[in-house]
C-alpha positions in Angstrom: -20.0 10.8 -17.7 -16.8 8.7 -16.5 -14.2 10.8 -14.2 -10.7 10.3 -15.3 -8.3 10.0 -12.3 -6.1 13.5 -12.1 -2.9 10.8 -11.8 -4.8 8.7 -15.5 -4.6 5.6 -12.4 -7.6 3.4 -13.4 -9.1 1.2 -10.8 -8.5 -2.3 -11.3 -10.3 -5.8 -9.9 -8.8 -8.2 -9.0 -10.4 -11.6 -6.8 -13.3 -9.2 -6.0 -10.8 -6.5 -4.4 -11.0 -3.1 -5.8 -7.5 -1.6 -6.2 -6.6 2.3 -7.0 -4.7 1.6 -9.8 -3.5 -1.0 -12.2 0.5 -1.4 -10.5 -1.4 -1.7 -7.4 -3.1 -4.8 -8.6 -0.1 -6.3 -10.0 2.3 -5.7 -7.0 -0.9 -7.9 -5.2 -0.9 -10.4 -7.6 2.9 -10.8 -7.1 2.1 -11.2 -3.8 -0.4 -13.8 -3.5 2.6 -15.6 -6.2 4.8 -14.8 -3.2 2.6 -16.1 -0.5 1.9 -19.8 -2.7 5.9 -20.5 -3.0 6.0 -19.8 1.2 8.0 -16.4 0.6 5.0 -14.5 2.5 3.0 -15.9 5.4 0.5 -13.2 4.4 -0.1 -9.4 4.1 -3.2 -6.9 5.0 -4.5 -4.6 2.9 -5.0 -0.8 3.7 -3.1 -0.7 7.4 -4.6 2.5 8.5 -2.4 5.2 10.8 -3.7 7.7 12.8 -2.2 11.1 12.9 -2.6 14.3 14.6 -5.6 16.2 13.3 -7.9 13.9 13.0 -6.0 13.0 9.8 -5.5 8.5 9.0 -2.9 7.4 6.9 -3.4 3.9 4.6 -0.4 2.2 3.4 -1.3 -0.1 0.7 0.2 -3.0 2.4 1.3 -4.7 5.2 3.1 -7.8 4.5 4.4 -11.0 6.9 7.5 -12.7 5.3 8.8 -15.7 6.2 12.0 -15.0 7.4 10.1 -13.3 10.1 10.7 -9.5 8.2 7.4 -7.3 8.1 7.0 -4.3 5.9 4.2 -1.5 5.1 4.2 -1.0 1.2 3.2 1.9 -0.4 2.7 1.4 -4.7 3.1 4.6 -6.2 3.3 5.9 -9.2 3.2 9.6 -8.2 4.6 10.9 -4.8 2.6 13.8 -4.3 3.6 16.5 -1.4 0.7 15.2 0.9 1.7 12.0 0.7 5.2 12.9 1.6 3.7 14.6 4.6 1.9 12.0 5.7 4.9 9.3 5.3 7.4 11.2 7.1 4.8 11.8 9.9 3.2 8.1 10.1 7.1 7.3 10.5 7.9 9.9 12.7 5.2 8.7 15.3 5.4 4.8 14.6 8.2 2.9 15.0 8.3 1.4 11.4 9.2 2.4 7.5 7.3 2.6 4.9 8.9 1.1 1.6 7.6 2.5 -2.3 7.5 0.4 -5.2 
C-alpha cells in the first residue's frame, strides 16, 4: 500500500538526493544551472534552526551567490500555519529572511 502525501507532493530523485516534492527538485536543478554559468558559488541543503522547545526548523536552502548575497529558500507549494510559525520565529531569533518560491 503506497501513502499519498496529505499536500499530493511526490518525492522526487534527483543526482541521488531525495527531495519532498517535484518543484523542490526543479528549483535544485535551476540551481546547479545557476551554479555552472558562476551565478551561485554554491548552496546547502536542509539548513537546520533551532527553536525554543526543542523544536528545529529546515529551510530547503541555503544558497552563496556571487555577488556576495546569501539567502535561505523555502519551496512551497502550501504555506501551512506551522510553517508560518516556525518562519516568523526562526526569523525572529536569527538575523536573516527566509524567501518562498
Amino acid at each position: 500500500m503506497k501513502i499519498r502525501h496529505k499536500f499530493s507532493a511526490q518525492i522526487t530523485e534527483r543526482d541521488g538526493l531525495k527531495f519532498r516534492s517535484k518543484k523542490e527538485a526543479r528549483f535544485y536543478d535551476s540551481l546547479k544551472i545557476a551554479q555552472r554559468g558562476g551565478h551561485v558559488i554554491f548552496f546547502l541543503r536542509q539548513p537546520r534552526f533551532d527553536l525554543p522547545g526543542g523544536v528545529t526548523y529546515s529551510a530547503d536552502f541555503q544558497v552563496f551567490y556571487a555577488d556576495g548575497d546569501i539567502k535561505f529558500i523555502d519551496v512551497k507549494g502550501m504555506k501551512t500555519k506551522a510553517y508560518l510559525r516556525n518562519k516568523k520565529m526562526v526569523e525572529a531569533l536569527y538575523p536573516i529572511k527566509i524567501t518562498e518560491r
